[in-house]
Backbone as numpy.savetxt, mean C-alpha at the origin, in Angstrom:
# Nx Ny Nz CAx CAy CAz Cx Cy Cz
-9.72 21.26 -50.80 -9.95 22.57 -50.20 -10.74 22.38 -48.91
-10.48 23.00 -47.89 -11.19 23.22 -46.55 -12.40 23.34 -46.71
-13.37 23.01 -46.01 -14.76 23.91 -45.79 -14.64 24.18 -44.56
-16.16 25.01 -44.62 -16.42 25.10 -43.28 -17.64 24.83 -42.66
-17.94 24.38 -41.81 -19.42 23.79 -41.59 -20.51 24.76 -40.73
-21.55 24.87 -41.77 -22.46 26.17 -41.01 -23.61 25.29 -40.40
-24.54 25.90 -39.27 -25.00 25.10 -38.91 -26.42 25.43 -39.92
-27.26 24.09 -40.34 -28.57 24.54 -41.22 -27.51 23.55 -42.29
-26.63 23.76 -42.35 -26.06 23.51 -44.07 -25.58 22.14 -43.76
-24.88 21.54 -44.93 -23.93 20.59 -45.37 -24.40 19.96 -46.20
-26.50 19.23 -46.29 -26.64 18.81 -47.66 -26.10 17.65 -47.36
-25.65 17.04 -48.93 -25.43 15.39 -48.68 -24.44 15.28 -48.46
-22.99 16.22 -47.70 -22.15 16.44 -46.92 -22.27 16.01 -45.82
-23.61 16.40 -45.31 -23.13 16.11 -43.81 -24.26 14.62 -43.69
-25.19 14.44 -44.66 -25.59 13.33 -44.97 -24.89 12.25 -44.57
-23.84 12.14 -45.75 -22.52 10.94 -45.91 -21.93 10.86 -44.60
-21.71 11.42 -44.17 -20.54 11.95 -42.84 -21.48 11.77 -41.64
-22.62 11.86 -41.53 -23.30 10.86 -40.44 -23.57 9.54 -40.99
-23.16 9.31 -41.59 -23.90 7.50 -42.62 -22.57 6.76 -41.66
-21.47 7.89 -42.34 -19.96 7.12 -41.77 -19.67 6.87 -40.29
-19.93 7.84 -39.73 -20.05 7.98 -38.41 -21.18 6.56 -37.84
-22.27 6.67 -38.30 -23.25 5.68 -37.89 -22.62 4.23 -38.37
-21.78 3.83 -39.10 -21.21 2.55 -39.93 -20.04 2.45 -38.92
-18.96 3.30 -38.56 -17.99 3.21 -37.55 -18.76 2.66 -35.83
-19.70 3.74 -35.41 -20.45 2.85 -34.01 -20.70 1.32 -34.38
-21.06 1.22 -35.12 -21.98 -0.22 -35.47 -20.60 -0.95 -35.26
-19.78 -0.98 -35.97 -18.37 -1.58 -36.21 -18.00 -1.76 -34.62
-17.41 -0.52 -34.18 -17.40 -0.54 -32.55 -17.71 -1.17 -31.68
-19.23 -1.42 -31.65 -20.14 -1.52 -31.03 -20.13 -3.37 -30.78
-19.45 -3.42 -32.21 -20.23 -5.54 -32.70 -18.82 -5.70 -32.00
-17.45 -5.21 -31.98 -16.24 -5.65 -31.46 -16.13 -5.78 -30.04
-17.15 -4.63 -30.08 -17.32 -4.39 -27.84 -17.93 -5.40 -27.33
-18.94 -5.48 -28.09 -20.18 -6.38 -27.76 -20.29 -7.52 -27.83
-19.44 -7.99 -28.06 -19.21 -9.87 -29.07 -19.83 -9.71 -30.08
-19.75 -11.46 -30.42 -19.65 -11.71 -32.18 -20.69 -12.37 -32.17
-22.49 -12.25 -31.58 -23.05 -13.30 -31.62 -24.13 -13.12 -32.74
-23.88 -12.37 -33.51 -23.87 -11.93 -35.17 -23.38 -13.33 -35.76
-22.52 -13.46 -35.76 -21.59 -14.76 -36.25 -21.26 -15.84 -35.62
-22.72 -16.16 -34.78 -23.05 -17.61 -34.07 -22.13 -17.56 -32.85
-21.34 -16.43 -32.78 -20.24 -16.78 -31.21 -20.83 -15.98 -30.33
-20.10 -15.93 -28.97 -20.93 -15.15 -27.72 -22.22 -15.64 -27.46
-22.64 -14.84 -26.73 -23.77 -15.22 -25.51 -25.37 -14.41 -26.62
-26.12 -15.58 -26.93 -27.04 -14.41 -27.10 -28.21 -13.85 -26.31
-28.65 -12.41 -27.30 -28.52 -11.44 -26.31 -27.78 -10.88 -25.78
-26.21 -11.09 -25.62 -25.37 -9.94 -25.03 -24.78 -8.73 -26.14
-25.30 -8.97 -27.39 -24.75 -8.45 -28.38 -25.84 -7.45 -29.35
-26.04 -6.38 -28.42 -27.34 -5.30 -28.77 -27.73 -5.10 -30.45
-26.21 -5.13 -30.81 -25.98 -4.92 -32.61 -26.56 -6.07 -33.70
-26.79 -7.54 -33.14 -26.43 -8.61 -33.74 -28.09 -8.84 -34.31
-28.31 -9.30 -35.12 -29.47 -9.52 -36.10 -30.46 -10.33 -35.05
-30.01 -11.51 -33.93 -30.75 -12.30 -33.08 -31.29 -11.74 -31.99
-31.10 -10.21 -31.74 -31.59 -9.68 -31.03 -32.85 -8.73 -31.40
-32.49 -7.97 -32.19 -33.52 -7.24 -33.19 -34.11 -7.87 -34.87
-35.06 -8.32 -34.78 -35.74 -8.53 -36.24 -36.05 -7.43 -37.31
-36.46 -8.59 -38.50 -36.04 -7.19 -39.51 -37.18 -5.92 -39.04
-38.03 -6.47 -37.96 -39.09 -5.08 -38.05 -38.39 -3.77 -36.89
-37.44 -4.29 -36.73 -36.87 -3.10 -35.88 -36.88 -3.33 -34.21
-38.35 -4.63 -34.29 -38.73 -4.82 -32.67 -37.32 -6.00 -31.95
-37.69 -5.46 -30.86 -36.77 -6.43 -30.36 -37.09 -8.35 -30.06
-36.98 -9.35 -30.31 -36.99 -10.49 -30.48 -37.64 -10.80 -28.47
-38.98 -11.64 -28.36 -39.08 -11.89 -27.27 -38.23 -13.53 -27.00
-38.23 -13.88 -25.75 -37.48 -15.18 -25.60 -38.78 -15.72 -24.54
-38.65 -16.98 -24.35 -39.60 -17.42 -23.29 -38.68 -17.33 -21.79
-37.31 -17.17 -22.08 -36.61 -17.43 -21.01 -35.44 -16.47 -20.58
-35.34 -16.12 -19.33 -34.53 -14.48 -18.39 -33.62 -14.64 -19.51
-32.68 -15.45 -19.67 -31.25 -15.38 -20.10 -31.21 -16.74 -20.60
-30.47 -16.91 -21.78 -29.96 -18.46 -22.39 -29.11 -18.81 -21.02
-28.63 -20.27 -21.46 -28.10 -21.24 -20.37 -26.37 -20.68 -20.35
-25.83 -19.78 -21.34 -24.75 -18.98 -20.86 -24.31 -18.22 -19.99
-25.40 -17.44 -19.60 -25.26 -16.16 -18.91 -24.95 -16.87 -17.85
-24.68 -17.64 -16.94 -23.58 -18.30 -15.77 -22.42 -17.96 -16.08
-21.97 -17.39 -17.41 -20.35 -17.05 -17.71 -20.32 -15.33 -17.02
-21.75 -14.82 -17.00 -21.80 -13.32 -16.75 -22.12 -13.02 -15.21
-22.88 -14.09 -14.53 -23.70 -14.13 -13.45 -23.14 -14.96 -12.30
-22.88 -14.63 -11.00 -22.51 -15.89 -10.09 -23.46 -16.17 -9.68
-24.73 -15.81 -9.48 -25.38 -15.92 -8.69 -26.08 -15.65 -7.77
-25.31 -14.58 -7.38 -25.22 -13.51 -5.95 -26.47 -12.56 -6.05
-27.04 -11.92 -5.29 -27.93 -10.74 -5.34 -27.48 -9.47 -5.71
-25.84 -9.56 -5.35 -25.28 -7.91 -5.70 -24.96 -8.10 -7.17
-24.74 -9.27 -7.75 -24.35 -9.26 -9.49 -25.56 -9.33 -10.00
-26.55 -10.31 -9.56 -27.93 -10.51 -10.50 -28.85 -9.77 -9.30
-29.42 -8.75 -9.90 -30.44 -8.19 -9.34 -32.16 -9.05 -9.41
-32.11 -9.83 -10.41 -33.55 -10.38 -10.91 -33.13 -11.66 -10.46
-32.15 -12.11 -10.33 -32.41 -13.56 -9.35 -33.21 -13.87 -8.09
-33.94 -14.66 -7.53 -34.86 -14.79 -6.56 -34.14 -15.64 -5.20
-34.23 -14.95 -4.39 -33.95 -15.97 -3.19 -34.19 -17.66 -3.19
-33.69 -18.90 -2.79 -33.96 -20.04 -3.08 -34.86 -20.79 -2.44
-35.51 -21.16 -1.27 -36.13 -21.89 -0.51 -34.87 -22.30 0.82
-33.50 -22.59 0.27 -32.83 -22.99 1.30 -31.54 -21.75 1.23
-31.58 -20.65 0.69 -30.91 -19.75 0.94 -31.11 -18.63 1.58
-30.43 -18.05 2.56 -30.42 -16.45 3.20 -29.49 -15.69 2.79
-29.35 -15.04 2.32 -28.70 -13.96 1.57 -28.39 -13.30 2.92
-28.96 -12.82 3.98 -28.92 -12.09 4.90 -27.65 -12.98 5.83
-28.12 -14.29 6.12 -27.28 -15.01 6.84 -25.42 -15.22 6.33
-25.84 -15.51 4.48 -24.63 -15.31 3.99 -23.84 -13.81 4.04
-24.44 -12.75 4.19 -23.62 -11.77 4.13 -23.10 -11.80 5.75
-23.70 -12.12 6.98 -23.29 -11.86 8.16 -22.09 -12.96 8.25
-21.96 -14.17 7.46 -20.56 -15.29 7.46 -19.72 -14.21 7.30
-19.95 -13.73 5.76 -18.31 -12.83 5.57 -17.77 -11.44 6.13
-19.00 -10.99 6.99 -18.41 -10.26 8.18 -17.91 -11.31 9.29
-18.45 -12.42 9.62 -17.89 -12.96 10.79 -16.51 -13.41 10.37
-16.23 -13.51 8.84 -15.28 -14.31 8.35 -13.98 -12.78 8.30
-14.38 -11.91 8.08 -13.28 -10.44 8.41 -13.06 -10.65 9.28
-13.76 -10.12 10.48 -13.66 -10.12 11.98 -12.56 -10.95 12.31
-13.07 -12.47 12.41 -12.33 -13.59 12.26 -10.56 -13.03 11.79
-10.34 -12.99 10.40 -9.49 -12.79 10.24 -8.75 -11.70 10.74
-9.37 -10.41 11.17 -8.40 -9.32 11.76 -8.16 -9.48 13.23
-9.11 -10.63 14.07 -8.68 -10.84 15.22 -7.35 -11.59 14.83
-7.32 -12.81 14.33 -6.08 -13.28 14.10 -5.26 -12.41 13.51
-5.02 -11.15 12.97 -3.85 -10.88 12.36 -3.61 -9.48 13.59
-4.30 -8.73 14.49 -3.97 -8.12 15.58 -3.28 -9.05 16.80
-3.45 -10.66 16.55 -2.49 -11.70 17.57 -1.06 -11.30 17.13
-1.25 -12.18 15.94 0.10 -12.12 15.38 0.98 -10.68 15.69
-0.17 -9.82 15.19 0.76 -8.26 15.70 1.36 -8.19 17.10
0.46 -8.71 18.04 0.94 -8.44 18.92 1.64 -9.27 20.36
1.58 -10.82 19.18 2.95 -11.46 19.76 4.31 -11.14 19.08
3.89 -10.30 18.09 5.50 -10.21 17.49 5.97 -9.11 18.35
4.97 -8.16 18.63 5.57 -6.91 20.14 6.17 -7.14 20.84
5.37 -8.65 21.55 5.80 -8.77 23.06 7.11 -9.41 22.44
7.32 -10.67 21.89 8.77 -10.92 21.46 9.77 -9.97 21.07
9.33 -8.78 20.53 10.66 -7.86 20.45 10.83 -6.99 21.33
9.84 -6.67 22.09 10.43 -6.09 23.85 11.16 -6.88 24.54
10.80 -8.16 24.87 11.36 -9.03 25.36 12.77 -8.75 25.01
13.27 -8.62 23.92 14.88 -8.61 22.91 15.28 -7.11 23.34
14.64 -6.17 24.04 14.52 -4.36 24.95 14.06 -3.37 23.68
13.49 -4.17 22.38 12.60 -3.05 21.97 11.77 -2.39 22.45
11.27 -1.44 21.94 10.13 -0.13 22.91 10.74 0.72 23.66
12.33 0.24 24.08 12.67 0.96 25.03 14.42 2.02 24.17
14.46 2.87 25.33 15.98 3.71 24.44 16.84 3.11 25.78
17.56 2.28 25.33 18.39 1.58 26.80 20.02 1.97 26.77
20.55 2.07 27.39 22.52 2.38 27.70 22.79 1.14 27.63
23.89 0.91 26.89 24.70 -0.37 26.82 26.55 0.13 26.83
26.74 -1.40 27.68 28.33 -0.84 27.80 28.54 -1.61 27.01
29.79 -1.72 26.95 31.02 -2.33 25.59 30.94 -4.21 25.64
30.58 -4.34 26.78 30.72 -5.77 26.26 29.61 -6.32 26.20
28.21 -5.62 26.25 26.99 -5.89 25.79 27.14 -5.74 24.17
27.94 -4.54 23.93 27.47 -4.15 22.67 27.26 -5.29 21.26
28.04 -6.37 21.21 27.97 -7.36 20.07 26.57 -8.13 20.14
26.04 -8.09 21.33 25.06 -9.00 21.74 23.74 -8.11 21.53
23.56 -6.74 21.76 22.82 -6.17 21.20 22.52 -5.91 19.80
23.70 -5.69 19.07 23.41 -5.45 18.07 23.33 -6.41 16.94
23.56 -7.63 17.31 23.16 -8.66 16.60 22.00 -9.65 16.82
21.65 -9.64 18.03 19.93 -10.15 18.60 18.95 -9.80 17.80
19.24 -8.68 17.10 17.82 -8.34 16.04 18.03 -7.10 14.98
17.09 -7.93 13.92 17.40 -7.06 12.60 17.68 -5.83 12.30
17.09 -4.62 12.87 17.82 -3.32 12.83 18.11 -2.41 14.13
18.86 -2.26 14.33 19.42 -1.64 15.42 19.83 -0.43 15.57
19.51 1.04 16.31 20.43 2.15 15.83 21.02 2.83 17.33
22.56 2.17 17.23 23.18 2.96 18.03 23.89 3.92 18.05
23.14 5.10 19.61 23.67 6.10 19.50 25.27 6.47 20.74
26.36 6.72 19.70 27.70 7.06 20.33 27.25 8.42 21.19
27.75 8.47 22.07 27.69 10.04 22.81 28.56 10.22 23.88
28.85 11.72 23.87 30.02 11.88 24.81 28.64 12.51 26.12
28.76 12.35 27.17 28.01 13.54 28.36 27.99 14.62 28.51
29.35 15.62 27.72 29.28 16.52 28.15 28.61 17.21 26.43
28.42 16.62 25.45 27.83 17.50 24.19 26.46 17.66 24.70
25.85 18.78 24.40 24.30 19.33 24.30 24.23 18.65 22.86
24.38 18.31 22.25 23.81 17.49 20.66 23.26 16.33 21.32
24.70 16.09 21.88 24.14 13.88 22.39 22.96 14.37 23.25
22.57 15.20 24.06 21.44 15.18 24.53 19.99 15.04 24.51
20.38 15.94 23.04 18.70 16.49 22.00 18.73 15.19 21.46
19.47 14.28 20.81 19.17 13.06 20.43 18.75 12.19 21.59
19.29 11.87 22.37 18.59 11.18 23.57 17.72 11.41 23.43
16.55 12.54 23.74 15.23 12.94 23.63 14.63 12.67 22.73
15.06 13.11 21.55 14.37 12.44 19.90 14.63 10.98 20.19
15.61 10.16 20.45 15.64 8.65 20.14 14.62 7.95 20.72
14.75 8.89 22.14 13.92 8.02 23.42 12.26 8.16 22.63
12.08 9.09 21.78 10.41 9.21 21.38 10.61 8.03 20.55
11.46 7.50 19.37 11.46 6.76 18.44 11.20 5.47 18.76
12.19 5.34 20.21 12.23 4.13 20.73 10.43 3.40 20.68
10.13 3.65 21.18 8.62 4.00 21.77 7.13 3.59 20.46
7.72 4.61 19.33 7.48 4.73 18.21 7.46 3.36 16.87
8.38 2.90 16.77 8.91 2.00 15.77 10.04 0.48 17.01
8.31 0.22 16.96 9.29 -0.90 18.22 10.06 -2.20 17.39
9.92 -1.92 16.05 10.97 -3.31 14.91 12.20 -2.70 15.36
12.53 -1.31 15.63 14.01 -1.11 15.65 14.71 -1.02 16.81
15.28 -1.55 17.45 16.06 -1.66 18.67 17.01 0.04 18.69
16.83 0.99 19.60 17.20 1.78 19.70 18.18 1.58 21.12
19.52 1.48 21.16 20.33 1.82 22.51 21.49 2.75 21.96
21.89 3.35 23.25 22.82 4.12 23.33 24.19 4.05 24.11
25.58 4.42 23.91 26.94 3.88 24.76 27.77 4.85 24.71
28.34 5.37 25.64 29.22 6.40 26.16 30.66 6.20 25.28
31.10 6.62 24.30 32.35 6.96 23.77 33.39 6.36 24.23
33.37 7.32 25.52 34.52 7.48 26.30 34.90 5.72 26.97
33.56 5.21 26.93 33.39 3.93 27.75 34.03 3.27 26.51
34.10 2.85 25.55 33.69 1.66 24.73 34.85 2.45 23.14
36.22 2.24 23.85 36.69 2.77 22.82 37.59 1.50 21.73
37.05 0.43 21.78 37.33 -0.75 20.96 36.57 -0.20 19.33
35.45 -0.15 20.00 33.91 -0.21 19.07 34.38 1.15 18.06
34.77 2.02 19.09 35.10 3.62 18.31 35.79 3.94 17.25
37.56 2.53 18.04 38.43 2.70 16.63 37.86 1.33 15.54
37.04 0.17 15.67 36.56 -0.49 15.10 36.00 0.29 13.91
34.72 1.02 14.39 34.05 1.73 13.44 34.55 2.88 13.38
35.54 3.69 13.38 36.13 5.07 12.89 35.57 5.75 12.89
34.71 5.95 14.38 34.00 7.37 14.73 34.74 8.08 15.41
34.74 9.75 14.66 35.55 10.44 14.37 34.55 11.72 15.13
33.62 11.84 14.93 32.38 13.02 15.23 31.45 12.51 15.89
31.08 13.32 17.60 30.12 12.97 18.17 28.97 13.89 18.34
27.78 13.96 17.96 26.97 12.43 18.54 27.18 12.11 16.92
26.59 10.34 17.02 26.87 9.39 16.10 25.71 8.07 15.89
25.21 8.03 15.29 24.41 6.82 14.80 25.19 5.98 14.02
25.01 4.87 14.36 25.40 4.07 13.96 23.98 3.15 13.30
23.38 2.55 12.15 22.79 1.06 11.79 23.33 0.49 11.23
22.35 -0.72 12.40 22.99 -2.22 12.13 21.97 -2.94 11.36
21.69 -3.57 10.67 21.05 -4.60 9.95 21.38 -6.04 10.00
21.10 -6.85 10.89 21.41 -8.47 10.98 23.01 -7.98 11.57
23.07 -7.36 12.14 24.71 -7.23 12.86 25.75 -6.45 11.98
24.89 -6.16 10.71 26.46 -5.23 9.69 25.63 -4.38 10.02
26.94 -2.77 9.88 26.89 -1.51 9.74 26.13 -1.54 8.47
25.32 -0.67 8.43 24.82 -0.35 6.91 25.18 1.20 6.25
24.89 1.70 7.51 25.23 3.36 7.60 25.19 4.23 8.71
25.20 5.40 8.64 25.01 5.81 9.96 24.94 7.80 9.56
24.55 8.27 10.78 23.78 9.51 10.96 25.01 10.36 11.86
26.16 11.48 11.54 26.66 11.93 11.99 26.49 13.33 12.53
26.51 13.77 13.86 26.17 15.21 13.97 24.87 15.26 13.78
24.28 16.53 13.07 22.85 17.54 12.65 23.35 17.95 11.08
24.57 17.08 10.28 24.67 17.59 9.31 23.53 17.40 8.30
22.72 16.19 8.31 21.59 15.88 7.49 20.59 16.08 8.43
20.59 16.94 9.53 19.16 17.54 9.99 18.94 18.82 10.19
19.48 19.77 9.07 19.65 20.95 8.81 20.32 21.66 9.58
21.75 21.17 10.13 22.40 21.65 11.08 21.79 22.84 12.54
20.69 22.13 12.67 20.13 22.97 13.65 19.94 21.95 14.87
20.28 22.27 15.76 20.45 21.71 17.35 19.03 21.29 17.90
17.91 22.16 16.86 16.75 21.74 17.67 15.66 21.03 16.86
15.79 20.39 16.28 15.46 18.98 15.36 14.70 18.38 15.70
13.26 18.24 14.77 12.10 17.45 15.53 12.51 15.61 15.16
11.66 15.10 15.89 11.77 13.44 15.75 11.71 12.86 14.92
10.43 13.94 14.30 9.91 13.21 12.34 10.98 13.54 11.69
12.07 14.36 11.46 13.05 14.42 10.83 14.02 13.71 10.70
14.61 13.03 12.40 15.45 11.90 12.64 14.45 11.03 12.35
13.65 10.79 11.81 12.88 9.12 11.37 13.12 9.45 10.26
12.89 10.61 9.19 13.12 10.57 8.36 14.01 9.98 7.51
15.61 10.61 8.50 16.85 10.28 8.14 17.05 8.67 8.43
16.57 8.17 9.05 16.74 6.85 9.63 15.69 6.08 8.75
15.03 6.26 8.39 14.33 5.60 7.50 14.85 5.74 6.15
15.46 6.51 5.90 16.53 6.26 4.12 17.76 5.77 4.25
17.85 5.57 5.72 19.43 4.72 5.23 18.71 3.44 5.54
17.54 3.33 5.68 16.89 1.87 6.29 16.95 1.14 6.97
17.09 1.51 8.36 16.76 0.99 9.44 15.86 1.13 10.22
14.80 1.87 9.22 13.31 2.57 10.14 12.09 2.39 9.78
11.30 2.05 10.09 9.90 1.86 9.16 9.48 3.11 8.78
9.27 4.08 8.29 8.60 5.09 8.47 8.45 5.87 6.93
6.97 6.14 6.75 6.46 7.20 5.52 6.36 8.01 5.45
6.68 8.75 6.49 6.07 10.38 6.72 6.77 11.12 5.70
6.82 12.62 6.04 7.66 13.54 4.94 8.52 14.24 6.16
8.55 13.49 7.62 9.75 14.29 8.51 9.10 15.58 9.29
7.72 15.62 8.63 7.07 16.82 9.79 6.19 16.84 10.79
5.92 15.32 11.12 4.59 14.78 11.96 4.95 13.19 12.21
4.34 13.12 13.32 4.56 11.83 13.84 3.00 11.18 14.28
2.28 11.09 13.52 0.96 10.29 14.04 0.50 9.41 14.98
């Protein structure tokens, strides 16, 4: 049968039922804590264990900070051991200014690297939104890993608004080689790739088509289409670096 528990009451109810409760922590407590109850672990790390507390309840003094274990708990350091003492031949001060010099160090070298890999992919006309005719085109689009060319006729207002969005991208995401080629010019490439609808993206990845961006149909068929949106789209068929959500360009 149920009870119910009043407060004032329970008797040797609620007696038992803190005994149990107090027998479960202890249990807990020796599993959390190690086993140095049963000669294993570090002693002293084990609050529960008989070698820490005597039968008078007091706690056991030692002549010494920590047994010769606690090196398994401690490196050494001032930020792990607070009660460790400076050495005669150590600066704590001097060692913390190494591993700032030792960051530093390392982010100068990794802003090089960044920014010889720049100048090498401008060099190749990344950074820039460049026109290519037809018999450039194989040589562009295989010089480097992703490429997105845009087909356009002169006289569409679409191919235009992309010009403008590309030319920001260009600029933007200098891993991706952004150029552009007149239709009308370069009609090998046209019936090659079976572009059918202009304007037209085309990506390349290591020189294959991977996919490509036709019209404003995946940019909400609206003519006036921000940039973060074409990165958007260009970044899920993957030829784009980009995280955004298509509404900001940082």
């Amino acid at each position: 049968m149920a009870k119910t528990y009043k407060k004032g009451g329970g008797g040797d109810t609620m007696a038992t039922f803190q005994k149990q409760m107090m027998s479960a922590v202890t249990e807990v407590a020796k599993e959390s804590q190690g086993k140095s109850h049963l000669g294993q672990g570090v002693e002293g790390w084990d609050l529960m264990a008989p070698d820490v507390f005597g039968s008078d309840g007091k706690k056991k003094k030692s002549g010494k900070a920590r047994d010769v274990e606690s090196k398994d708990f401690f490196s050494g350091t001032p930020d792990q051991d607070p009660e460790r003492i400076e050495g005669d031949d150590e600066d704590w001060e001097l060692d913390d200014d190494d591993g700032l010099e030792q960051m530093r160090l390392a982010r100068l070298e990794q802003m090089k690297a960044q920014h010889k890999e720049t100048m090498e992919l401008k060099a190749k006309g990344h950074g820039e939104y460049t026109e290519i005719e037809e018999q450039q085109f194989l040589k562009e689009v295989t010089s480097s890993k992703y490429v997105v060319c845009h087909f356009y006729h002169r006289d569409f207002e679409s191919c235009k608004t992309f010009d403008d969005r590309l030319r920001t991208l260009s600029k933007k995401f200098v891993r991706t080689k952004f150029v552009y080629i007149d239709a009308d010019k370069a009609p090998f490439f046209v019936e090659k790739l079976a572009i059918r609808i202009l304007p037209c993206l085309v990506c390349f990845e290591n020189g294959v088509a991977i996919d490509r961006l036709i019209g404003t149909m995946e940019l909400g068929n609206c003519e006036d289409f921000s940039a973060a949106l074409l990165a958007l789209r260009l970044a899920e068929k993957g030829c784009l670096e980009y995280e955004g959500n298509g509404e900001d360009l940082d």
